[in-house]
Backbone bond lengths (Angstrom), bond angles and torsions (degrees), N, CA, C in turn:
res aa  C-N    CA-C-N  psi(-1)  N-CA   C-N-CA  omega(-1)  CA-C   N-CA-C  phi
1 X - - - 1.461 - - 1.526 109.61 -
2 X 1.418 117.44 108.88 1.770 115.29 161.83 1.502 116.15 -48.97
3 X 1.626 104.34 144.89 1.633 121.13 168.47 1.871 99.89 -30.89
4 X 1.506 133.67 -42.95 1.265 130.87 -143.85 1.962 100.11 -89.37
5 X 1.081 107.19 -14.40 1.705 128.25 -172.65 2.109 83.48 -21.84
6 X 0.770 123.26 160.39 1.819 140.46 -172.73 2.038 92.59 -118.87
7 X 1.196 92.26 110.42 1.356 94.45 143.10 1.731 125.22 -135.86
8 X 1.103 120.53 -5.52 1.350 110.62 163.50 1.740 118.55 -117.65
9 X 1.611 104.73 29.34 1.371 117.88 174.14 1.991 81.62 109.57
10 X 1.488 88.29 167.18 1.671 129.40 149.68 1.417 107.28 -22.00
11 X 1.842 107.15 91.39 1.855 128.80 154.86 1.108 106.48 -52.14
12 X 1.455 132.54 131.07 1.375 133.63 151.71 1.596 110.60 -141.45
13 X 1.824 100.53 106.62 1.248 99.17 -170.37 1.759 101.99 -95.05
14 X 1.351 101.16 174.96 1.530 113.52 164.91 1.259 122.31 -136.16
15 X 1.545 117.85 110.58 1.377 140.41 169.31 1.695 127.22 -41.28
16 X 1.077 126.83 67.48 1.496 103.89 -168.57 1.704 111.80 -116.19
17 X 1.208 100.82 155.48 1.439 105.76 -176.46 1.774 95.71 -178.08
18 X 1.596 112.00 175.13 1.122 112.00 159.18 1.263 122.26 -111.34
19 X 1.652 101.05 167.09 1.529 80.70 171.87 1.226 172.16 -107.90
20 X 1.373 112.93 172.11 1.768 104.40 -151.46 1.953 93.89 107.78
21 X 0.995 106.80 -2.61 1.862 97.98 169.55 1.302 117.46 -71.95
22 X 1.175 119.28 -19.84 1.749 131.08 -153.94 1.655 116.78 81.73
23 X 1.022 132.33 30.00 1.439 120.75 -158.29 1.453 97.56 -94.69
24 X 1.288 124.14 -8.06 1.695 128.29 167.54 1.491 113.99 -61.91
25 X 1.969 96.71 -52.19 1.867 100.67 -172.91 1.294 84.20 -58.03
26 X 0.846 122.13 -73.44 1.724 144.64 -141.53 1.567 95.23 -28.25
27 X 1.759 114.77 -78.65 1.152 130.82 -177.08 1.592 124.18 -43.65
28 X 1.972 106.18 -19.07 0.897 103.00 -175.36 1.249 119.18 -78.80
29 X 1.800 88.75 -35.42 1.473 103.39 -179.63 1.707 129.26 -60.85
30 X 1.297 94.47 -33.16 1.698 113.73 173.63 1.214 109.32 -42.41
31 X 1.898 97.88 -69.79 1.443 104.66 -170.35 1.498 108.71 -41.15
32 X 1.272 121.10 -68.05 1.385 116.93 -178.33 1.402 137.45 -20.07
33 X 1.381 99.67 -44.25 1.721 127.34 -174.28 1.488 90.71 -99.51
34 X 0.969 151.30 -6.21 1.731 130.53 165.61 1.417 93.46 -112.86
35 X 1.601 146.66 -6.03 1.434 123.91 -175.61 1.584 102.27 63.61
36 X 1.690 121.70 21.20 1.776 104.02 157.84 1.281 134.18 -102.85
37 X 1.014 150.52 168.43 1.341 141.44 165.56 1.794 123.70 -58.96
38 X 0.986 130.28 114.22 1.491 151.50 -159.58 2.184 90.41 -83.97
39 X 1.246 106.84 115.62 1.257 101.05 -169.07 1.488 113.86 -130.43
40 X 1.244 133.95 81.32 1.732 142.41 -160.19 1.527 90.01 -108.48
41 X 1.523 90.35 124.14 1.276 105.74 172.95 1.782 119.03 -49.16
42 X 1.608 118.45 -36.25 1.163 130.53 -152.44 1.822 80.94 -60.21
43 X 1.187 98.83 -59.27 2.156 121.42 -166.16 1.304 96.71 -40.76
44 X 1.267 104.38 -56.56 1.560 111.36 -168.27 1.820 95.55 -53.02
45 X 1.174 121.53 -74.22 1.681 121.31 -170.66 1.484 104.94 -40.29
46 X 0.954 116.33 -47.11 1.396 118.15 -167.19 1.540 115.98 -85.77
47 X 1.257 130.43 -2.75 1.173 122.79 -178.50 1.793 101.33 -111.87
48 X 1.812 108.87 -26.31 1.382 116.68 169.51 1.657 116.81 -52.99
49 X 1.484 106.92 -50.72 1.424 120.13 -170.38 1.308 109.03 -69.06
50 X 1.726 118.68 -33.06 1.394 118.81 178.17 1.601 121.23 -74.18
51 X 1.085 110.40 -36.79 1.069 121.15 165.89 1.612 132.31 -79.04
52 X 1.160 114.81 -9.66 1.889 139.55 141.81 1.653 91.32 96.74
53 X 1.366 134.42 27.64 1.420 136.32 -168.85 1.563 95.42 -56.46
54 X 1.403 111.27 163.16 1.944 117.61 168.81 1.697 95.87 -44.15
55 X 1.703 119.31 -57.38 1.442 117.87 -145.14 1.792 87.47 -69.68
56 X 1.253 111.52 -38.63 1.707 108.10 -154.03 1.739 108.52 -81.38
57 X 1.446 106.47 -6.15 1.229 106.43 159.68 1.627 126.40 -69.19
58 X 1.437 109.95 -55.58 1.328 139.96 153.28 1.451 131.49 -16.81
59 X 1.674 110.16 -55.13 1.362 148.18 149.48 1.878 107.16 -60.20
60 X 0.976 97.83 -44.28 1.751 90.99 -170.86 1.725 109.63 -74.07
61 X 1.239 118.55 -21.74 1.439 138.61 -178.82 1.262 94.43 -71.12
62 X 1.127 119.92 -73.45 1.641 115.76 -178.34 1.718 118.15 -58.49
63 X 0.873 88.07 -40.83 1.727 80.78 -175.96 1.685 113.17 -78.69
64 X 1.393 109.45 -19.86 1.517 100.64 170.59 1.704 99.83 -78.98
65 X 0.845 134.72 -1.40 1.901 121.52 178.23 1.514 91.24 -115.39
66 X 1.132 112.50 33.86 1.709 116.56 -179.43 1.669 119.46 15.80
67 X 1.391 87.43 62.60 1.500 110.47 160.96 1.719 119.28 -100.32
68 X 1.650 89.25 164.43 1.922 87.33 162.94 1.286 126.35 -67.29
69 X 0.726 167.72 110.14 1.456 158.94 144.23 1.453 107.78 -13.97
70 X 1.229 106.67 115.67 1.797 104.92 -164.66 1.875 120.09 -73.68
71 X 0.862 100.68 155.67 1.770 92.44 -164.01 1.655 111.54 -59.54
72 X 1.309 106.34 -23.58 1.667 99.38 173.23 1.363 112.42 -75.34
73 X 1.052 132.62 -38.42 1.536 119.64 170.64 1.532 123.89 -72.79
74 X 1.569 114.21 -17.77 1.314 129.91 172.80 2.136 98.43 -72.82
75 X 0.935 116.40 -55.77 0.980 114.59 171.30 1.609 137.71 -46.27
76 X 1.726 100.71 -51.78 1.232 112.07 167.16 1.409 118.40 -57.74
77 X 1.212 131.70 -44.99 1.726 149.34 156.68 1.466 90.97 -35.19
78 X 1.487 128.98 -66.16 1.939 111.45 -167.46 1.554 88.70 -64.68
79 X 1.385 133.78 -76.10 1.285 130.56 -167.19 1.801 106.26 -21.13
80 X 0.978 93.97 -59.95 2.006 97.54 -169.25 1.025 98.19 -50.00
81 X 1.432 158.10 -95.12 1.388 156.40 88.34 1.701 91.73 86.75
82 X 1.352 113.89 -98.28 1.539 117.20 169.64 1.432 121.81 -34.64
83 X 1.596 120.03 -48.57 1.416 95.03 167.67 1.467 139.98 -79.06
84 X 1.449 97.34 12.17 1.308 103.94 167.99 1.591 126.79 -64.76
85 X 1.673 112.20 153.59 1.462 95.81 166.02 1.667 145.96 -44.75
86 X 1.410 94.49 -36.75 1.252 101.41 -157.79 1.674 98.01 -82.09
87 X 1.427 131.65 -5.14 1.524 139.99 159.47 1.518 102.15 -85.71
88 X 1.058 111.86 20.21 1.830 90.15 172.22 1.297 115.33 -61.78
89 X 1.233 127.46 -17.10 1.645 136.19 -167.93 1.449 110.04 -120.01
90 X 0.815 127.24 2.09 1.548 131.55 -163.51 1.752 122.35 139.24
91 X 1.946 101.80 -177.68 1.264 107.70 177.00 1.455 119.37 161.46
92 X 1.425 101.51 117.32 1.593 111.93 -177.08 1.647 116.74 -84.45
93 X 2.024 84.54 121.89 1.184 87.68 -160.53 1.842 106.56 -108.63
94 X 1.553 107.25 120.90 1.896 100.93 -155.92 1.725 96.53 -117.10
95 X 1.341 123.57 135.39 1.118 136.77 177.84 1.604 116.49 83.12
96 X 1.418 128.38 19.90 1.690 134.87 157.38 1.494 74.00 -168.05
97 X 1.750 73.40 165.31 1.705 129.08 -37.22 1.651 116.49 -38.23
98 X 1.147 109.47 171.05 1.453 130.23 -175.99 1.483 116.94 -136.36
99 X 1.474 90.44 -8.97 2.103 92.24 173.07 1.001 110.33 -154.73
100 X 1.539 117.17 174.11 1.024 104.27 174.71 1.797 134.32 -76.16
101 X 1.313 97.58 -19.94 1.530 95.13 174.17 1.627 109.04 -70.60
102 X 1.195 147.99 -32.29 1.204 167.06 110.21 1.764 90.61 24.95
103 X 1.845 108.92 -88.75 1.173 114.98 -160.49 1.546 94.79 -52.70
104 X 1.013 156.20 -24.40 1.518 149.21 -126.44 1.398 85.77 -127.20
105 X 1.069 136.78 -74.17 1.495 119.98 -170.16 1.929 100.82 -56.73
106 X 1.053 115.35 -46.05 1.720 113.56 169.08 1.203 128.42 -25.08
107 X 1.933 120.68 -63.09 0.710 175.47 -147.19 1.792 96.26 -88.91
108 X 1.584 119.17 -52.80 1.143 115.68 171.94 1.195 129.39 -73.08
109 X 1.145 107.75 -27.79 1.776 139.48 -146.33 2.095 73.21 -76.35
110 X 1.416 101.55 -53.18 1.666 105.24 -153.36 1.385 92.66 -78.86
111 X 0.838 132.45 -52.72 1.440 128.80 177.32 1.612 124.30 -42.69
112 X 1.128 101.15 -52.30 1.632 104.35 161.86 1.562 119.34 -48.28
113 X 1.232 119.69 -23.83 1.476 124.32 -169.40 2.286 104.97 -113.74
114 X 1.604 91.22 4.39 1.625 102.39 173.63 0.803 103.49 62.73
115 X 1.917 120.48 61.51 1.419 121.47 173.83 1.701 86.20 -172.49
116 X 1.629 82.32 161.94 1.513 105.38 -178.37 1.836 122.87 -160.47
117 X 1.272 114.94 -172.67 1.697 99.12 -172.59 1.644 102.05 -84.95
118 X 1.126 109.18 119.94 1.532 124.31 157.81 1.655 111.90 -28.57
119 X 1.730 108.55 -80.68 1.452 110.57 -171.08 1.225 111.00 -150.41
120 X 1.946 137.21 120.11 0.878 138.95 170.03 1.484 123.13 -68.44
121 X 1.627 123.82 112.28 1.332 116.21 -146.34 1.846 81.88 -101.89
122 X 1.281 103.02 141.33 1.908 79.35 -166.45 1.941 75.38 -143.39
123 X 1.689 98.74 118.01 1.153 111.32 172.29 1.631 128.07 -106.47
124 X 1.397 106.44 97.91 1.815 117.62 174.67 1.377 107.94 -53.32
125 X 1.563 97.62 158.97 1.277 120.43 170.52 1.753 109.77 -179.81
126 X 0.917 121.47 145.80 1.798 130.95 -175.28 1.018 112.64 -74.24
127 X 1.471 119.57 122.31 1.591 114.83 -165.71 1.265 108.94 -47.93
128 X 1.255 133.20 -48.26 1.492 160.14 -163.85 1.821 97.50 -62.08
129 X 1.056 138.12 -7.15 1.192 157.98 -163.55 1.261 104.02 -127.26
130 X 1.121 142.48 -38.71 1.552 154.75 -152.79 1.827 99.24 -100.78
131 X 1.489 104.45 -68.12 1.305 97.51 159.82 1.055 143.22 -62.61
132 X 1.118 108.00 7.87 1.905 105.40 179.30 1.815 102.17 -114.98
133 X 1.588 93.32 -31.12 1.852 92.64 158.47 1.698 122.98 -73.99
134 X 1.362 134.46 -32.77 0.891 133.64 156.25 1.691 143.31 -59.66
135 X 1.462 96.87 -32.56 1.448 119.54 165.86 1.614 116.88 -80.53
136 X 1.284 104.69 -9.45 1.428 96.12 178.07 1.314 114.54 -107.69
137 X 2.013 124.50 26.83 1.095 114.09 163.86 1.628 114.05 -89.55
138 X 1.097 119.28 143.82 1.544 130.74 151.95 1.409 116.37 -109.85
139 X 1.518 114.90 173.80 1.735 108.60 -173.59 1.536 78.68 -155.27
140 X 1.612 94.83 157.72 1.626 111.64 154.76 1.234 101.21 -74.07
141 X 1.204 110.25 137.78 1.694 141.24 149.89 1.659 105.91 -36.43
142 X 1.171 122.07 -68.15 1.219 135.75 -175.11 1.817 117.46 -51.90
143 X 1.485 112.69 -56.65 1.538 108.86 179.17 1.117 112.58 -124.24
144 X 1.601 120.42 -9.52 1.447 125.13 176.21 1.848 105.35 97.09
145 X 1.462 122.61 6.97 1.231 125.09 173.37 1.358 109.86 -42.24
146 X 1.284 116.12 128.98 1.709 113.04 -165.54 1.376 92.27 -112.27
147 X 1.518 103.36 147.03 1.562 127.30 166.48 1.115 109.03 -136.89
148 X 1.825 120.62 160.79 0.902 124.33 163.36 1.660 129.15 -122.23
149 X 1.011 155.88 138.89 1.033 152.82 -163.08 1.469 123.84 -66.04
150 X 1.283 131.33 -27.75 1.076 134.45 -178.70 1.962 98.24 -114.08
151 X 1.517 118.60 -52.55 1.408 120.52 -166.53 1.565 109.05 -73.92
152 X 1.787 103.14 -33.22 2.016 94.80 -161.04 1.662 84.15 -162.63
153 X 1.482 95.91 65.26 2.092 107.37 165.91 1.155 94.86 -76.98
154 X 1.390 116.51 153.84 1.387 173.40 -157.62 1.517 92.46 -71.74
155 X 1.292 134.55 137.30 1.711 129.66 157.30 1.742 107.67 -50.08
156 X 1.563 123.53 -40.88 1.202 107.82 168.05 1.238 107.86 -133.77
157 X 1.650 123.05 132.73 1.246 130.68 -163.72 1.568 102.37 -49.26
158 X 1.639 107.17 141.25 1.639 126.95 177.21 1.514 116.34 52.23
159 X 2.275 113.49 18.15 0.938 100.19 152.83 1.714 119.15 -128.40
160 X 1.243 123.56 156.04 1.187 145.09 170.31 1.481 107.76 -30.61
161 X 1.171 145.79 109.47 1.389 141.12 163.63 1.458 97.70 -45.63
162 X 1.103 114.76 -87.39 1.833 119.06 -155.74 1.559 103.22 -66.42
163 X 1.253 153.31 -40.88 1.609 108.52 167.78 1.701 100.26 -127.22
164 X 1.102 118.05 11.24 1.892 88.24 171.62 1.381 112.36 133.99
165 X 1.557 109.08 -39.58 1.713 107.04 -162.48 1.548 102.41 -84.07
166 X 1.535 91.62 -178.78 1.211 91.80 -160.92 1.575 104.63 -103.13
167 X 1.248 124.45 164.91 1.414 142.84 -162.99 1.221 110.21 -84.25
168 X 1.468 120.11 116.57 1.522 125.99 158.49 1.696 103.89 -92.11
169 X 2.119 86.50 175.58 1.223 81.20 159.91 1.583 103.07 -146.99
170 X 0.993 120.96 -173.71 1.281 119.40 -150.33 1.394 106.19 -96.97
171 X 1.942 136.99 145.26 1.389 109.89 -163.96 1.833 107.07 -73.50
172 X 0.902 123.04 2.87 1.762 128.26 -150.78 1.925 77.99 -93.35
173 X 1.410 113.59 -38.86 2.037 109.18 -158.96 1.568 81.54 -86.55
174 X 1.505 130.72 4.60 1.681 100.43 178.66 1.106 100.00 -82.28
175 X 1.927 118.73 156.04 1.104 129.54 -161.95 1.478 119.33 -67.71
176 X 1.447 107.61 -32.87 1.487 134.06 -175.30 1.727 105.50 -52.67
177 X 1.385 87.05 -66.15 1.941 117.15 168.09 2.249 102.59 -46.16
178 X 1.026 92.62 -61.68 1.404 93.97 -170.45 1.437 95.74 -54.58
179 X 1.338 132.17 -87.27 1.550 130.58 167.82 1.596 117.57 12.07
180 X 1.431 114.90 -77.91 1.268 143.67 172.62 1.350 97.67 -42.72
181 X 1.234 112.22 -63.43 2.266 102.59 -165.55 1.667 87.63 -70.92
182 X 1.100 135.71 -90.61 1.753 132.82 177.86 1.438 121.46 18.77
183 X 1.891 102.19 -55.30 1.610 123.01 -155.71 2.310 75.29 -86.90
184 X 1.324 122.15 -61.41 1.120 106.50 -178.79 1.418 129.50 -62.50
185 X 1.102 112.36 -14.40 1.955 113.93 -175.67 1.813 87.09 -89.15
186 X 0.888 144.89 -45.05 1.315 147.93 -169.57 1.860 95.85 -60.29
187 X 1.159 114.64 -80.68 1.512 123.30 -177.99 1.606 101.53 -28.89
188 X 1.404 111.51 -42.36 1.933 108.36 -168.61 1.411 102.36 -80.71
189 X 1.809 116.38 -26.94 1.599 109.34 -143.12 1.424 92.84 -91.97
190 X 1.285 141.21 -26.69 1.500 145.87 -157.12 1.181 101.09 -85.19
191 X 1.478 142.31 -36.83 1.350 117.57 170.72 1.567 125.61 -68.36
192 X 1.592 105.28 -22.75 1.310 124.91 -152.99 1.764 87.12 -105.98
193 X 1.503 117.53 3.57 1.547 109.52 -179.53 2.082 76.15 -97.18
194 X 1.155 111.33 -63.09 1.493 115.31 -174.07 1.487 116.13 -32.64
195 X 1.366 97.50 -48.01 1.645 91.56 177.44 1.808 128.80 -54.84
196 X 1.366 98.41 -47.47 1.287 126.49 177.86 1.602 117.67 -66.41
197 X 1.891 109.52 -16.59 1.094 107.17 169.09 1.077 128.52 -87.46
198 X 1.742 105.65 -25.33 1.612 122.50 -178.83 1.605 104.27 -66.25
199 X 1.379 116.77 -38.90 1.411 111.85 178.45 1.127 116.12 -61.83
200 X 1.288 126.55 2.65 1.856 121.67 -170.76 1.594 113.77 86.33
201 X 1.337 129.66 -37.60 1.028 141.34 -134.95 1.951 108.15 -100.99
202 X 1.371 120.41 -21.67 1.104 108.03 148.73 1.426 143.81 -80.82
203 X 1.716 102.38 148.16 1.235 103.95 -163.60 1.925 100.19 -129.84
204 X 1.029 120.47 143.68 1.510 126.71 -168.05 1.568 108.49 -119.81
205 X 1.380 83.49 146.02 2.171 105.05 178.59 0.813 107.72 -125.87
206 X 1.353 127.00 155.22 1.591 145.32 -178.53 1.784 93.30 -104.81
207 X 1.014 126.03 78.35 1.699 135.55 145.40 1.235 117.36 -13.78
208 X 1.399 121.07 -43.44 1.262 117.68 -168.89 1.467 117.01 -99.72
209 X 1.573 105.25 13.89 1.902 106.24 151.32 1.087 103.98 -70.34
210 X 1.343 116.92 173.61 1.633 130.70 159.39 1.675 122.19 -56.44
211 X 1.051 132.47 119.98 1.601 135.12 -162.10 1.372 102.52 -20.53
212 X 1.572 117.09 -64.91 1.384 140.41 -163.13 1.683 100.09 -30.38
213 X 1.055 95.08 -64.84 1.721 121.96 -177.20 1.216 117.85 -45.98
214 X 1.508 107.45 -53.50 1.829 128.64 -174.55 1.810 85.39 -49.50
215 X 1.196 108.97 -78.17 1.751 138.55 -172.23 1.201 113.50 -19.13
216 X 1.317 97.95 -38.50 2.070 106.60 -153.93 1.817 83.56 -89.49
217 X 1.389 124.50 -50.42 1.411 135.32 171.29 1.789 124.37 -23.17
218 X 1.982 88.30 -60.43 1.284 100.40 166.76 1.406 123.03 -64.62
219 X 1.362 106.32 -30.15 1.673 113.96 -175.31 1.303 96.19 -72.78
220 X 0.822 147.45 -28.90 2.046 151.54 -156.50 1.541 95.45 -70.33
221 X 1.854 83.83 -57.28 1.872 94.54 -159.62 1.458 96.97 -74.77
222 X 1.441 160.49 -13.20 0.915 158.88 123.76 1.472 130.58 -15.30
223 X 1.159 110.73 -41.66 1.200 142.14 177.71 1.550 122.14 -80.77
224 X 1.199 112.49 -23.19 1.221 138.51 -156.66 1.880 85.03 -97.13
225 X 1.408 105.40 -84.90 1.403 119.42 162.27 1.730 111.04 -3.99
226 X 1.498 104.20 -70.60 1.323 99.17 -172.74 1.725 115.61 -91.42
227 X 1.318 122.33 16.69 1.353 107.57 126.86 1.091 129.16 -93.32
228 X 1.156 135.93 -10.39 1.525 126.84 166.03 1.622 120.01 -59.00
229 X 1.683 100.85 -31.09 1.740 98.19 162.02 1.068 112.44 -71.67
230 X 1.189 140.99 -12.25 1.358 129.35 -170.11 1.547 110.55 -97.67
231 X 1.428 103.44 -12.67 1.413 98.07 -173.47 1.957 112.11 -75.00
């Protein structure tokens, strides 16, 4: 039996952090160790639109006039997702909501169907920490092979291992840029950390251990969860 086994119905956690927290490894890693489906909004848009679904058409309209994708179609995309098989038991859900109006239409969506979020896994880290992990990605030009400068540099600084060229980086990893999204994910995430606290249901990580560490943490508080159903 996996850590994710259901005993008081259908887990549905939520991953949050900003970025450069790790909440990608993290989620990936989870999924693995509970047997759930790993569910990022970004994947979701991008695999909807590629595949030309009703929602990913919908989504593709907005995002080519570089809009938001409005929360009812962002929503309907997790819903689709959930009624799938492979969520019969659960599902980590990473990058939405992002606000609080977000959590509240979310929040209803699950409720209507006699369900709601299990546990907000909400992973810290110091901005000042965030930017110096985020700013230190570069990529090849050519396939997008990612490195990092301090964790996974290059055999020769600012060049490409596999053919030669030289290393950009992307304008979103400049530091200036990183700063700017930080000061805005912070402004959205603090009411929507408050909300989630009043419900009981958030739970917090220190990011800036080593992954291993963060992981075993989340697994605890996980764990924790499913004895309280049992009690």
């Amino acid at each position: 039996m996996t850590d994710g086994a259901s005993f008081g119905g259908r887990r549905i956690y939520l991953l949050v952090g900003a970025v450069g927290a790790g909440k990608g490894t993290q989620a990936d890693i989870l999924s693995e160790r509970l047997g759930l489906p790993h569910l990022a909004s970004g994947d979701l848009f991008r695999r909807a639109t590629r595949e030309g679904t009703p929602l990913g058409e919908k989504a593709k309209g907005y995002m080519e006039r570089g809009e938001l994708v409005p929360d009812d179609v962002t929503i309907a995309m997790f819903m689709e997702e959930l009624s799938k098989p492979e969520a019969a038991r659960g599902a980590i859900l990473d990058g939405f909501p992002r606000t609080v109006g977000q959590a509240r239409a979310l929040d209803a969506t699950l409720a209507g169907q006699g369900e709601g979020i299990s546990r907000v896994l909400y992973i810290e880290v110091p901005p000042e920490d965030l930017v110096e992990r985020v700013s230190g990605r570069w990529v090849c030009p050519t396939d997008g092979t990612p490195y990092h400068l301090v964790t996974d540099p290059p055999r020769v600084p600012g060049i490409c291992d596999k053919d030669g060229m030289p290393l950009i980086q992307r304008d979103d990893d400049k530091p200036e840029v990183v700063k700017k999204r930080l000061a805005v994910y912070h402004e959205q995430s603090k009411p929507l950390e408050e909300r989630y606290e009043k419900q009981g249901i958030l739970r917090r990580f220190d990011g800036s251990r080593p992954a291993a560490e963060v992981h075993d943490h989340i697994r605890a508080a996980v764990a924790t969860l499913r004895m309280e159903e049992e009690l």
